[in-house]
Each structure stands twice: as C-alpha cells, then as structure tokens.
N, C-alpha and C positions, 0 to 999 in steps of 0.2 A: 401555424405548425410550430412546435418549441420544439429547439435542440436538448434535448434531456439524456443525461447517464447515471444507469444505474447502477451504486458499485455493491457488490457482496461483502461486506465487511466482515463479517465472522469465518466465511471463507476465504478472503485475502490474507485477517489475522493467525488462522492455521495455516495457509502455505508458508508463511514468510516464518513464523514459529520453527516448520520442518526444515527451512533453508533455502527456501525457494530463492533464489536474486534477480527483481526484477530490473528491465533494461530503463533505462536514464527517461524516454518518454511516461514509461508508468510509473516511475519513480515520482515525479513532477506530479502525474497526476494525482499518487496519493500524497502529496505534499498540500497539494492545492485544498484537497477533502480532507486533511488534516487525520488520515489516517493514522498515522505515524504515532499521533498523539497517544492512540491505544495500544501502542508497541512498544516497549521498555526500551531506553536506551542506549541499553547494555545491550540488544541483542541487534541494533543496527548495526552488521559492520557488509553493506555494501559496497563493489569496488570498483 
C-alpha cells in the first residue's frame, strides 16, 4: 500500500489568490510540493 497525497493545485492557487491563510502545517506542506513556487512573491504575506 503507498502513502500518496493528492494536492489540487489550481485550486489551492485560487484560494490563496482570494486570501485564503493557510495554518503553519499546510503551509509546510505546500512548501515541500513546492507549491509556493506558482504563487508570486508579492502576494505571500502569511502571518
């Protein structure tokens, strides 16, 4: 059996667009999937 997760990207990339803030563990986790990387770094201001 594989531990596998699938993330939505194109709908992660729109909540976080509208201002979604996500918490410090899904932060990480899109850190790790290098999510981030399709998000401008102008509009990261997480707190």
């Amino acid at each position: 059996m594989k531990n596998q997760t699938y993330l939505n990207v194109p709908v992660i990339l729109y909540f976080l667009e509208k201002g979604a803030q996500p918490t410090g563990t899904v932060q990480n986790l899109l850190k790790k999937a290098e999510v981030f990387k399709e998000f401008s770094s102008n509009q990261m201001k997480f707190n």
